[in-house]
DOLO-159930 format. One record per atom (N, C-alpha, C): x, y, z; residue in one letter. Coordinates in steps of 0.02 Angstrom, whole numbers, plus 32768, in hexadecimal, padded with zeros to 4 digits. Layout:
N
XYZA
...
% end
This chain:
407
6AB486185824X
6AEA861E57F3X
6B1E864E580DX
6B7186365809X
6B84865D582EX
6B9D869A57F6X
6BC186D657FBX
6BCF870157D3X
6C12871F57F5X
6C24874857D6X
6C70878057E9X
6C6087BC5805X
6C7087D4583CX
6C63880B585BX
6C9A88345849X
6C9C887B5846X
6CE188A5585CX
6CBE88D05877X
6CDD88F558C6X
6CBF892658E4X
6CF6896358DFX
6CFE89AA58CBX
6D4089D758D5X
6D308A1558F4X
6D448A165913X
6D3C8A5E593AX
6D818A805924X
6D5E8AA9590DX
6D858AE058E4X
6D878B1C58F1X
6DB68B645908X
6DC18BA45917X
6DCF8BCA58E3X
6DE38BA7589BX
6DEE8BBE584EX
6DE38BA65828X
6DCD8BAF57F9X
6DA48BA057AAX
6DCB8B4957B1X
6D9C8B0A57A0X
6DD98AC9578EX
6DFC8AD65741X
6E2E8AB7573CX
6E538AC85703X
6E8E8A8B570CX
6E948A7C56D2X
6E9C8A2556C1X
6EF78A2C569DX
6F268A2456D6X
6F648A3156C8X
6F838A035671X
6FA68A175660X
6FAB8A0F561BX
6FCA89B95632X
6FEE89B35651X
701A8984566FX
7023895C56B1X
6FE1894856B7X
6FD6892D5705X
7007890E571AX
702888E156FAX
705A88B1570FX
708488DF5728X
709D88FD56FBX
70ED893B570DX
70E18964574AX
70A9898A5767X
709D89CB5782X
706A89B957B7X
7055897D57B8X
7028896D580AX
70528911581AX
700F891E584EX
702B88E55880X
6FCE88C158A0X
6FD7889158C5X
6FAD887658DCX
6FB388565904X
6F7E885C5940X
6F9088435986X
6F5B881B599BX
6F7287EA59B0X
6F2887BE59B6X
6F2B87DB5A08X
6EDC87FF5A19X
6EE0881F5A63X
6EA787CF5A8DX
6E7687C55A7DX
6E49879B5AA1X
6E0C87815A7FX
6DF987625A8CX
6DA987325A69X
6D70877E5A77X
6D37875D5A47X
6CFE87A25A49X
6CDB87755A7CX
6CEB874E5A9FX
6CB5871D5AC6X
6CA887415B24X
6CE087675B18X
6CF7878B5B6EX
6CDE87C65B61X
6CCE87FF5B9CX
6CB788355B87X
6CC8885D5B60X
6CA188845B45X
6CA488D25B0CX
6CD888E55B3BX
6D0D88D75B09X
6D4389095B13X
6D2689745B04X
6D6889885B38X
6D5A89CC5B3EX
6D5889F25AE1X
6D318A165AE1X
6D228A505AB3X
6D1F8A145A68X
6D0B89E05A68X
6CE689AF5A44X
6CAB89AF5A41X
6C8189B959F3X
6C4689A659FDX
6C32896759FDX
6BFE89385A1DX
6BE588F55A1FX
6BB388FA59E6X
6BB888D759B9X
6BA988AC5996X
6B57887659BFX
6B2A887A59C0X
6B02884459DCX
6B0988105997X
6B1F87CB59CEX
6B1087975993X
6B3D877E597DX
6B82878F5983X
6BC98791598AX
6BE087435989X
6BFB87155954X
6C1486CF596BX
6C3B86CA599AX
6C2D869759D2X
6C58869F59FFX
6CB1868D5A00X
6CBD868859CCX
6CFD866759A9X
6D0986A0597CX
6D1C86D15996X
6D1C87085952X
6D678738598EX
6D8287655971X
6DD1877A5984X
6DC387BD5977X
6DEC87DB59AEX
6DE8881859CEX
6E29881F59AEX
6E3B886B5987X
6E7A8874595FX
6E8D88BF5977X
6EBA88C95974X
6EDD890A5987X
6EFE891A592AX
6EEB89595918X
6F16895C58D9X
6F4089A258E8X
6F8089A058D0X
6FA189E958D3X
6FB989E45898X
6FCC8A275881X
6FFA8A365850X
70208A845852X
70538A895833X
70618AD4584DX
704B8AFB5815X
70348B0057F4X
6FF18B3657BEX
6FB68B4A5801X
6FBE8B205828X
6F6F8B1D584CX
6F858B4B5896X
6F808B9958A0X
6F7B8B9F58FDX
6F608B725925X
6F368B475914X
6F2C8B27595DX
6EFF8AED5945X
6F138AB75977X
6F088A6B5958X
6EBC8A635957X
6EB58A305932X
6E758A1C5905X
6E6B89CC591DX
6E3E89CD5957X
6E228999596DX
6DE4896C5942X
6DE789295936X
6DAE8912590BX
6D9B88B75929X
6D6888A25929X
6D4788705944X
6D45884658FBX
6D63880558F4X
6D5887E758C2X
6D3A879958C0X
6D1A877958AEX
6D0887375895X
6CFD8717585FX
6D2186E85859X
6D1D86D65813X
6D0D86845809X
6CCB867557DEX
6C96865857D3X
6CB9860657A8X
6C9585D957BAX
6CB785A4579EX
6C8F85925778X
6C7885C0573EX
6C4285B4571AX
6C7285D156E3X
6C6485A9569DX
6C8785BD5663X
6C6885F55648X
6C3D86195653X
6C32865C5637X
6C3386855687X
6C7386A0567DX
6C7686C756D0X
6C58871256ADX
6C3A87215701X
6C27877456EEX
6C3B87A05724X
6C4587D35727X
6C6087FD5769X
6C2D883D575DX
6C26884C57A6X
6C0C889A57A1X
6C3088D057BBX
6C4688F857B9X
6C59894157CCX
6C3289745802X
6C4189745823X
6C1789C95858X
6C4389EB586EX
6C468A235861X
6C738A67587AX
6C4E8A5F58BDX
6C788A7958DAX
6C5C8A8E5926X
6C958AB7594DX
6C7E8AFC5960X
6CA88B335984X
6CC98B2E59A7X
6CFA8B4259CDX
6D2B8B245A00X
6D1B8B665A14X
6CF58B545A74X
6CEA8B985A9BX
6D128BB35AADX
6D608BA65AB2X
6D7F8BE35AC6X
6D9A8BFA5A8CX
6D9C8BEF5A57X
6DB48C1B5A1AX
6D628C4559FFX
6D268C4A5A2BX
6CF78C4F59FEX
6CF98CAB59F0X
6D1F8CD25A1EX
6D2A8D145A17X
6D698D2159E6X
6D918D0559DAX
6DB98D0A59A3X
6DA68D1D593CX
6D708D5A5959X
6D5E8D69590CX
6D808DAE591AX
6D978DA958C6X
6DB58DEB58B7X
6D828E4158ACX
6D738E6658D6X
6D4F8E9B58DEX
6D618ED758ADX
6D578F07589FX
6D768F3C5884X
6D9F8F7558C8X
6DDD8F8458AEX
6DF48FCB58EFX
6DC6900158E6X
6DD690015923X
6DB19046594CX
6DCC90805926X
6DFF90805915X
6E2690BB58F3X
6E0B90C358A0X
6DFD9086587EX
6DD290855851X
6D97909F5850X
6D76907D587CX
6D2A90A0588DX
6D1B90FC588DX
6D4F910658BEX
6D69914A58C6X
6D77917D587DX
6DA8915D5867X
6DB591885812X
6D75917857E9X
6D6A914C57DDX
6D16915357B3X
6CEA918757D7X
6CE091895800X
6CA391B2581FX
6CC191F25814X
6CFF92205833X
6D2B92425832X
6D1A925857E2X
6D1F923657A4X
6D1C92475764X
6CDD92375740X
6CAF922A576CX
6C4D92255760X
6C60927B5771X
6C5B928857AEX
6C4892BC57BCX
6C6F930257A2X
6CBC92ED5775X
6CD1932E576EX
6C9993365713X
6C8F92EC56EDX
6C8792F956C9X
6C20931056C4X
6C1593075706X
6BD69335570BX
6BE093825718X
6C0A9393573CX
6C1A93C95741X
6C2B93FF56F7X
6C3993D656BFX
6C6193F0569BX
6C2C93FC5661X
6C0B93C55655X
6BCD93CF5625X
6B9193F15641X
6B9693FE5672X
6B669435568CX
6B749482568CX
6BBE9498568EX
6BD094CF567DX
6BDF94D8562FX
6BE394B35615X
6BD494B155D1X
6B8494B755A9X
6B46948855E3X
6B0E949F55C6X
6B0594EE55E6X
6B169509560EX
6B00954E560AX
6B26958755F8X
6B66958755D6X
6B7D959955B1X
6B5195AD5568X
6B4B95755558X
6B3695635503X
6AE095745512X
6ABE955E554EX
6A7C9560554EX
6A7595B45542X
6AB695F15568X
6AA79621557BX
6ABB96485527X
6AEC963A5508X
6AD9965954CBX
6AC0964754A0X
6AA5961B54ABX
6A5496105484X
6A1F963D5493X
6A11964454D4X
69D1966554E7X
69CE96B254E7X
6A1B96C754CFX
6A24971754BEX
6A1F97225493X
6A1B96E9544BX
6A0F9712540FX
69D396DE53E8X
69B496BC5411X
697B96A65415X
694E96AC543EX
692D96CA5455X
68FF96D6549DX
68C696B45496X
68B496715494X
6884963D548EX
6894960254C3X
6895961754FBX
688C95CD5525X
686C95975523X
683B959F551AX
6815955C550EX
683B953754C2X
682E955A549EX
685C95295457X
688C951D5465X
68B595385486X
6904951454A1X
691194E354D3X
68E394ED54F4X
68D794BA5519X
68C1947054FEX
6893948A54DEX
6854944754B1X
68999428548AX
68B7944D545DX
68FF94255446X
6935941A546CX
6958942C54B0X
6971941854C4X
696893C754DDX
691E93C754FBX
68F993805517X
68FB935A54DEX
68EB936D549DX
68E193525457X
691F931A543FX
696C934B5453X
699C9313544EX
69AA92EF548AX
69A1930254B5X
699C92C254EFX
6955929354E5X
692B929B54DBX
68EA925F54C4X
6934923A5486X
695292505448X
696D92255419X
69A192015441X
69C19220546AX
6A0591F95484X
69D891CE54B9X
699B91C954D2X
697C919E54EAX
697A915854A8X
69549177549CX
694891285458X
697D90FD5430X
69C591355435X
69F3910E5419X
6A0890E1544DX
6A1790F6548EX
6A3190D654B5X
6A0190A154BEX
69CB909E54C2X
6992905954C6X
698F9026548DX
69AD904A5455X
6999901F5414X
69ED8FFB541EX
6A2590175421X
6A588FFD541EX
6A5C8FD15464X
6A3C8FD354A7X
6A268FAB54E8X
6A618FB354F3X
6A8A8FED54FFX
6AB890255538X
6A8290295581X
6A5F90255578X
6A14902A559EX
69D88FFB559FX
69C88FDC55C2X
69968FAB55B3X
696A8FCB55BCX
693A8FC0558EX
68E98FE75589X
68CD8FE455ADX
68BA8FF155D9X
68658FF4560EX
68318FDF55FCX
68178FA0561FX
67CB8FB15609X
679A8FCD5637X
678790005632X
675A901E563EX
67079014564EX
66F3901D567FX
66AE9001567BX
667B902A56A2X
663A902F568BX
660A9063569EX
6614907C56CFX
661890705709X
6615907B5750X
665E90AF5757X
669890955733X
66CE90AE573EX
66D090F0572AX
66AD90E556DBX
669B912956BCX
668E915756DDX
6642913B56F5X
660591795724X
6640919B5759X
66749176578CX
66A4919457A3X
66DE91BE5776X
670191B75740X
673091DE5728X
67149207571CX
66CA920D56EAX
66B5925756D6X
66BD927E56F4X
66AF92905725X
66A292D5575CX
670592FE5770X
673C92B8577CX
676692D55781X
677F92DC572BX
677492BE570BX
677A92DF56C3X
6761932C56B9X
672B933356C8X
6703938A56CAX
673D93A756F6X
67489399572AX
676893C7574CX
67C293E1575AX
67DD939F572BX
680693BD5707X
681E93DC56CEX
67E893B75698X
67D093F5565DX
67D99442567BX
67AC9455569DX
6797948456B5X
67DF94A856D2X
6810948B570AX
684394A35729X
687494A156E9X
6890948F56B2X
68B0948E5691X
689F94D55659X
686194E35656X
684A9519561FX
6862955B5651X
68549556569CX
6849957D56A9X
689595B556C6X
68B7956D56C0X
6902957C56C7X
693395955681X
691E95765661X
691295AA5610X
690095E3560BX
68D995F0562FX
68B596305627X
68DB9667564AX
68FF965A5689X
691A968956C1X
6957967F56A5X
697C9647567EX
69C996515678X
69CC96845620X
699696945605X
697996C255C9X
6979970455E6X
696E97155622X
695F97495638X
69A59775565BX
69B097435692X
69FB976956A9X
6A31973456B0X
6A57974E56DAX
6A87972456DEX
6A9F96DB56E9X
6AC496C856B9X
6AC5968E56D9X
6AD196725720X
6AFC96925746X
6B1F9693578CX
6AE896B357B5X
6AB096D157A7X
6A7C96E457CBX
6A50969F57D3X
6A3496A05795X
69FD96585796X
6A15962557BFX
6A5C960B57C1X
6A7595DB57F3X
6A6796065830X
6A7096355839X
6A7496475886X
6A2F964A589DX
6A0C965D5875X
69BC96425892X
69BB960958A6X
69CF95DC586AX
69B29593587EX
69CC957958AEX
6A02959758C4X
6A299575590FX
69FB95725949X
69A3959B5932X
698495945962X
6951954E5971X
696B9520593AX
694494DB592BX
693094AC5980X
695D94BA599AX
694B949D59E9X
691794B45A18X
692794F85A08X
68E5952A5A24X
68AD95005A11X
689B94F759CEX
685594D859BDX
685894A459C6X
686C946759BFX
6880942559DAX
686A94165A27X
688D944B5A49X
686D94285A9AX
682294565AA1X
67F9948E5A7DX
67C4949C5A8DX
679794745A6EX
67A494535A2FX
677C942559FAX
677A93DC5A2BX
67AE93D25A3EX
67B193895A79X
679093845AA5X
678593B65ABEX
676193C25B09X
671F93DE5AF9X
66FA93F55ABBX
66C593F65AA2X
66A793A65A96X
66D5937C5A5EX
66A8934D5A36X
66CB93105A63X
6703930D5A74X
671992D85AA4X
672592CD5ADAX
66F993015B05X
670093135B3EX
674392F75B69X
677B931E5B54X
67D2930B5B69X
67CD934F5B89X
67EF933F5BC7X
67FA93825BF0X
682C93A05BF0X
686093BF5BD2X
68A493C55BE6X
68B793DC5C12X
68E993C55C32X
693293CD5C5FX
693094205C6EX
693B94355CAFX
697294625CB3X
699294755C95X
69CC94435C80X
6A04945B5C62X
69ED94735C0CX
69BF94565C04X
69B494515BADX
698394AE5BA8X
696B94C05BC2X
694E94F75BE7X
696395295BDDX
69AE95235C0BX
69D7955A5C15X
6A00954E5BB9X
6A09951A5BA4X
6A3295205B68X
6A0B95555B38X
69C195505B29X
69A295795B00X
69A895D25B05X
69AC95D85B4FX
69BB961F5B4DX
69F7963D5B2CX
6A3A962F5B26X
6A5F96455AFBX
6A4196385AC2X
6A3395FB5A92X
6A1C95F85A4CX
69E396365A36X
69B996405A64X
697E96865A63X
69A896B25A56X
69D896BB5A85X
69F097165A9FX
6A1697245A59X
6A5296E75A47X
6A6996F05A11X
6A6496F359DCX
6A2B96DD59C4X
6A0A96EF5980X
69E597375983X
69C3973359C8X
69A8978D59C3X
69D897C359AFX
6A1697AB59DBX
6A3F97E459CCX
6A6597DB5989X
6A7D97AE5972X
6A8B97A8591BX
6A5D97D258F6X
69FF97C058FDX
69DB97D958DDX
69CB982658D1X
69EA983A591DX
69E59898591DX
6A2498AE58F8X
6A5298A058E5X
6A8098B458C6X
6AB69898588FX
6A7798695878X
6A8C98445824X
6A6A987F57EEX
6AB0988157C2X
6AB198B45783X
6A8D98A6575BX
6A68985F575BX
6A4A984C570CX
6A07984D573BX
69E1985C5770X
699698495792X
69699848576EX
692898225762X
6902983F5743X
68B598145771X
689298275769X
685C97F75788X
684B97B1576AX
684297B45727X
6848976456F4X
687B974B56FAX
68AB974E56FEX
68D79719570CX
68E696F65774X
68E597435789X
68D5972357C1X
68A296E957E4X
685E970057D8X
682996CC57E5X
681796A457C5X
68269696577BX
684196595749X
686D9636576CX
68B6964A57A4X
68E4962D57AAX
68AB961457E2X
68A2963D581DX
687096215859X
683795C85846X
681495ED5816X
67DA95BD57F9X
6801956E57F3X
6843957257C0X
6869954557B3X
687C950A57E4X
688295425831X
6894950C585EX
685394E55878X
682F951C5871X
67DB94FD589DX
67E9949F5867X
67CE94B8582EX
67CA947A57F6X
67F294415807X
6844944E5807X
687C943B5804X
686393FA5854X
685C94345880X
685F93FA58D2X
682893EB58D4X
67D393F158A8X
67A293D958BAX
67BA93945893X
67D7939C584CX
67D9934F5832X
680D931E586AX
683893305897X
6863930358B1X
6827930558EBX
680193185913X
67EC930D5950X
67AA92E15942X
679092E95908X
674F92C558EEX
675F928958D9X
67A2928658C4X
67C9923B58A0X
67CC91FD58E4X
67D892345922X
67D791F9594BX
67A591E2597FX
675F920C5957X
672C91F8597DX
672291CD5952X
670891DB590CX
66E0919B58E6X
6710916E58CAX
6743916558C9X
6770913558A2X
6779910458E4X
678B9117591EX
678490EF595BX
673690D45964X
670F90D15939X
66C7909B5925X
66D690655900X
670B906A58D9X
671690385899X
6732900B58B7X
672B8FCB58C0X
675E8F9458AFX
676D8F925892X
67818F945842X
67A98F99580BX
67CB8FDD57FAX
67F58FE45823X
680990355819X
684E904557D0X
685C908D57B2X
687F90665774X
68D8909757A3X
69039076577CX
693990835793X
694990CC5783X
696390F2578CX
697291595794X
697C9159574AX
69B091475722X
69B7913C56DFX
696C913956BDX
695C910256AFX
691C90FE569BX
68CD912556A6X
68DC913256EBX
68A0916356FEX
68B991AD56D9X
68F291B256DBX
68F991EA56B4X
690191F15670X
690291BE564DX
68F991C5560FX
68AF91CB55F9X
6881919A5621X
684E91A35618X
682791F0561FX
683E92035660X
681892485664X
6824926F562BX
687A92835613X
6891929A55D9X
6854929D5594X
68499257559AX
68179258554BX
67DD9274555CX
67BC9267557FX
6775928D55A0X
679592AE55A0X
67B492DD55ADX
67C7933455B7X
67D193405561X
67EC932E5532X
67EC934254F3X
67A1934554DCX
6787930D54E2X
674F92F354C4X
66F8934554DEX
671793505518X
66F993965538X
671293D5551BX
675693D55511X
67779421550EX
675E943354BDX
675B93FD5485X
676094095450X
671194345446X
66E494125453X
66A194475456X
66AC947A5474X
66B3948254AAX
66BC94C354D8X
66EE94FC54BAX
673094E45494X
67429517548DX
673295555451X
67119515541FX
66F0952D53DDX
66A895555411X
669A95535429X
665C956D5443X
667C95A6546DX
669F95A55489X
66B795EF54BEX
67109627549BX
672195FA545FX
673C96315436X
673A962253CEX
671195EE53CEX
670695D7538AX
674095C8535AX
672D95C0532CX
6775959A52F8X
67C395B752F3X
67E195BF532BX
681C95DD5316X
686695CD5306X
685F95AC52BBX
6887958852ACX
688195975249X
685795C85248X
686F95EF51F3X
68A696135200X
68AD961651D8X
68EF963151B0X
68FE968C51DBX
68B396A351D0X
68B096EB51E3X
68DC96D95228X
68C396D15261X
68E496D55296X
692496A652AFX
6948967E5281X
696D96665283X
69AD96AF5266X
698E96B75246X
69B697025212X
69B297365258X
6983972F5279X
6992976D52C4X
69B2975852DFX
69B4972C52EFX
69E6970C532DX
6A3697175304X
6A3A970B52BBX
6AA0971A52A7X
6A94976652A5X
6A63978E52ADX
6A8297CE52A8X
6A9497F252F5X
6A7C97B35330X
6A9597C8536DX
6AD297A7536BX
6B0797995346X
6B309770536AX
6B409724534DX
6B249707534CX
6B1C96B9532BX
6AFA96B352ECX
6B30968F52CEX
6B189679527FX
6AED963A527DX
6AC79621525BX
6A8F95F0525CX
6AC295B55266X
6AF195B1525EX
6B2E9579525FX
6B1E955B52A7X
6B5495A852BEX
6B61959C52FAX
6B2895AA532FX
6AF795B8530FX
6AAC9599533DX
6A999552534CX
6A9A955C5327X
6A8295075311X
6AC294CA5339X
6AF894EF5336X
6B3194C35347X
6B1B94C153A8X
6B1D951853B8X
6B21951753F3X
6ACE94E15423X
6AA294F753FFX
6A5E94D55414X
6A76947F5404X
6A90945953E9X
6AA2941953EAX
6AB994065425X
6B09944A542BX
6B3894265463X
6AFA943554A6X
6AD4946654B2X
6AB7947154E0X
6A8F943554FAX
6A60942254C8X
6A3793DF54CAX
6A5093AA54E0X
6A8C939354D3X
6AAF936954E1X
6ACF93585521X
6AF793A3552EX
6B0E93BA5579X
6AD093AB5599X
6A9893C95594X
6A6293D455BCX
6A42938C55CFX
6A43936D55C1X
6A1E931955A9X
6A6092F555D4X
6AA792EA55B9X
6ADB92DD55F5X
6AE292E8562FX
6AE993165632X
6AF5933B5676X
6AC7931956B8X
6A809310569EX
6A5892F256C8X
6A5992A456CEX
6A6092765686X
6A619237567EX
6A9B922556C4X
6ADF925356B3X
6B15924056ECX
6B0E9254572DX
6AF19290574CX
6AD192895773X
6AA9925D57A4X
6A609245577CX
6A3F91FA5783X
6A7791C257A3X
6AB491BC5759X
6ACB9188577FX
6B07919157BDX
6B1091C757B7X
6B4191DC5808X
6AF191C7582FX
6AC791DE5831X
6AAC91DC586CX
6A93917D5891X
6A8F916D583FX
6A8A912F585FX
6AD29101587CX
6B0291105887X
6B3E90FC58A4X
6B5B912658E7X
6B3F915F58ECX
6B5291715921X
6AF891885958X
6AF091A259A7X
6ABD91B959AFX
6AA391F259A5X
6A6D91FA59B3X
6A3E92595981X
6A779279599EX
6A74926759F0X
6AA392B85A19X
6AE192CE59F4X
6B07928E59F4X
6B4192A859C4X
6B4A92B15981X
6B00929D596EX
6B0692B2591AX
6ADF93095933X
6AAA93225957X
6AC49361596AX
6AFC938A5969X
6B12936159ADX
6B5A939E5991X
6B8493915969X
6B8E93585940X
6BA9937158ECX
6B7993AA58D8X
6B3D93A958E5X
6B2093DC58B4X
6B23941658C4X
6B20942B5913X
6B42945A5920X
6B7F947A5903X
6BC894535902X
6C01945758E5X
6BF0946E5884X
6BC79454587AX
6BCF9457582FX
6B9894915823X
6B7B94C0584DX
6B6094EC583BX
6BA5953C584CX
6BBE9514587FX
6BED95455892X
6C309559584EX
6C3A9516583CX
6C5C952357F1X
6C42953757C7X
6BF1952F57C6X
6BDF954C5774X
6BCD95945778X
6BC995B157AFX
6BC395F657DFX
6BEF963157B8X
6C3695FA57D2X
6C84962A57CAX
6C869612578EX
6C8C95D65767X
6C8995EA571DX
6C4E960356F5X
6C2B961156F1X
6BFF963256CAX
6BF5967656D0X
6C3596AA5727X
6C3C96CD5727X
6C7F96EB56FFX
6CB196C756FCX
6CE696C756DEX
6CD496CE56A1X
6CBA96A05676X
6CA696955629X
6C8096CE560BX
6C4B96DB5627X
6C2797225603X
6C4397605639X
6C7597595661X
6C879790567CX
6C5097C0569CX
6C31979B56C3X
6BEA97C256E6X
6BFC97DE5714X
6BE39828570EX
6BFC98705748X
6BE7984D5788X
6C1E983A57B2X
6BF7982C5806X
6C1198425829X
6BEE987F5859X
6BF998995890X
6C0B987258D4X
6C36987C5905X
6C5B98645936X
6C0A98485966X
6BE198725965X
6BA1986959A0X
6B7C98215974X
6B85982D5931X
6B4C980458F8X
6B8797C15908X
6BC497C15901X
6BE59774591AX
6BE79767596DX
6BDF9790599BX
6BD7976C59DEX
6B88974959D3X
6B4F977859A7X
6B0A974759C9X
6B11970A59ACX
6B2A96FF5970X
6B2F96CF5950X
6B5C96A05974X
6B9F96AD5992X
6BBF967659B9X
6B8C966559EDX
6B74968D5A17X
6B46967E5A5CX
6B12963D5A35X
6B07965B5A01X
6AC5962059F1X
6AC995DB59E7X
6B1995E159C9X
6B40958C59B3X
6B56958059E8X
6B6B95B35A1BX
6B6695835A6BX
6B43957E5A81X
6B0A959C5A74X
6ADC95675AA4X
6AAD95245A90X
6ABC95345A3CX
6AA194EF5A27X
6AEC94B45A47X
6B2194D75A3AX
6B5194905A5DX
6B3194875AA3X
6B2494B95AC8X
6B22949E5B15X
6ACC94715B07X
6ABD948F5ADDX
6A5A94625ADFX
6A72940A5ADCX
6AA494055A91X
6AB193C95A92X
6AE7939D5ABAX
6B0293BD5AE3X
6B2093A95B31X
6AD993915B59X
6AB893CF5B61X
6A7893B65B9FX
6A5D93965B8CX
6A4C93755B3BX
6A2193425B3CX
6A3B93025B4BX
6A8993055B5FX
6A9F92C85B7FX
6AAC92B25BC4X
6A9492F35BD5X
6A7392D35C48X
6A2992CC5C3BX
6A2B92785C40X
69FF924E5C59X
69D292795CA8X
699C928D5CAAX
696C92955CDDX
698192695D0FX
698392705D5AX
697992465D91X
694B92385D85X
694C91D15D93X
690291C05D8BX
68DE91C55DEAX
68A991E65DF7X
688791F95E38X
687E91BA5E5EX
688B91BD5E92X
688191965ECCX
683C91A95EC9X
6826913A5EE5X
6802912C5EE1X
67DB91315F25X
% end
């Protein structure tokens, strides 16, 4: 039985001119009986009495080739197949580079910005409340809610989760529980612009934790970067105004926690074939970390959320208002700050999401010195610069590739 073919190779959407007669034309080019014409698809099965058509129109950039036959049967039928034309097949519209550029450019100022905002707000909280663990347990508390809204409204598609995956998140769940309380604890104690300058020593533990559990050897160059990050926090540490030992080795402990969960993430998560995307793994850990902090903190400073010590905290300074106001924005900042993070990192690589992080400790440094106006001596800002250079030069060296050894 014979039937109607149409074959079109098309470079743009087909679209059916209002007025064929007025605005095209038609060219009878050759029979379908001679070879597949160029950038034509063949049809197998093709009547051999069927017409090769050229169509143009000027709505159309570029002409619209089609294979036709038509059936001497009183119920005619035709079929249709798109088919690509290979030299238009790179002709898709991409996004600019300059686009790409300003989004990322404004990911990262607006990480920058809610992070000097959570330690702002985190820090006068913890002066006229001195309970880390409960501030913490509620800080995580509204990030677990802005988890569930975003899942219930599917801003986020839910995870499913499954035993095996579990048995892996728990452990880096514990161990950022753990680095998050403990960074609470040291930014309660002294300065804000101190506690960062500790933690600038996060690389230090990173390549000894690597070369312990992942046996990674580092570089030369990565080597020599750690010695400034050492020297410069020592010397910050001998001549910071706020010192105290708890906040210092709270800040220390923080990093141990902080780089055992990233160096352990990529031993056992590199087991999974089903691994979950940075977003999601971090929301997940988030709730395990509430679901932990809330016992723990009732157990290591008990109910502090009567009235009595809400009434201590406005006679340092803050009214229950503006407690309550500032611990929201904190939670919030605090829970952001990282969600955007996550997703910078998944668009750009770790090294250079490093040194953003480098850069954005260096701003929250000088503002959080500016803002509470913290006494710093000329010797207490060189150790502290030495240390943010040498975390920049660490995340330079982690980008010379090793000679691979002759064989």
């Amino acid at each position: 039985m014979q039937n109607t073919a149409l074959v079109l190779s098309l470079s743009t959407p087909f679209l059916k001119p209002p007025n064929p007669t007025k605005h095209s034309k038609f060219t009878r080019l050759s029979l379908s009986s001679s070879p597949t014409p160029l950038g034509l698809t063949f049809i197998h099965g093709l009547p051999p009495k069927s017409f090769l058509y050229a169509f143009s129109s000027p709505r159309f950039n570029t002409p619209i080739f089609g294979s036709l036959s038509i059936s001497s049967q009183r119920n005619n039928k035709f079929k249709l197949r798109a088919a690509s034309s290979p030299e238009n097949a790179d002709d898709t519209v991409k996004p600019s580079g300059v686009i790409k550029t300003l989004q990322l450019g404004a990911m990262f100022g607006i990480w920058y910005i809610l992070n000097i905002c959570f330690n702002i707000y985190n820090k006068q909280v913890l002066k006229v409340y001195p309970f880390p663990a409960t501030v913490t347990a509620f800080q995580v508390g509204i990030g677990t809610l802005m988890i569930i809204l975003m899942w219930a409204s599917n801003f986020v598609t839910r995870p499913k989760i499954t035993s095996s995956q579990l048995a892996v998140i728990l452990p880096l769940a514990v161990a950022h529980t753990m680095g998050n309380l403990l960074t609470n604890i040291s930014l309660g104690k002294v300065a804000v612009s101190f506690t960062h300058t500790i933690k600038a020593m996060e690389p230090f533990f990173t390549v000894v934790l690597s070369a312990l559990f992942l046996g990674e050897r580092p570089t030369l160059w990565v080597v020599s970067s750690l010695l400034p990050i050492v020297g410069g926090v020592a010397l910050a540490s001998f001549t910071e105004a706020s010192f105290n030992w708890t906040g210092f080795s709270s800040a220390m402990a923080s990093n141990l926690t902080n780089q055992s969960r990233n160096v352990f993430s990529k031993k056992l998560m590199a087991k999974e074939e089903e691994t979950l995307d940075n977003v999601n793994l971090f929301s997940v850990i988030t709730i395990i970390s509430f679901i932990l902090l809330v016992p723990a903190a009732i157990f290591l400073e008990g109910v502090k959320f009567s009235p009595s010590y809400l009434q201590s905290a406005a006679n340092q300074g803050l009214n229950v208002r503006e407690l309550c106001v500032r611990s929201l924005m904190a939670g919030f900042c605090f829970h952001s700050y990282q969600q955007v993070s996550y997703m910078i990192l998944g668009k750009i690589s770790p090294v250079t999401h490093a040194v953003g992080n480098c850069v954005k400790r260096v701003v929250l440094i000088v503002s959080s010195v500016i803002f509470f106006q913290t006494p710093v001596s000329p010797i207490n800002s060189l150790g502290t610069a030495v240390a943010l250079a040498g975390v920049f030069l660490y995340s330079r060296a982690k980008r010379i590739k090793p000679k691979p050894k002759a064989a």
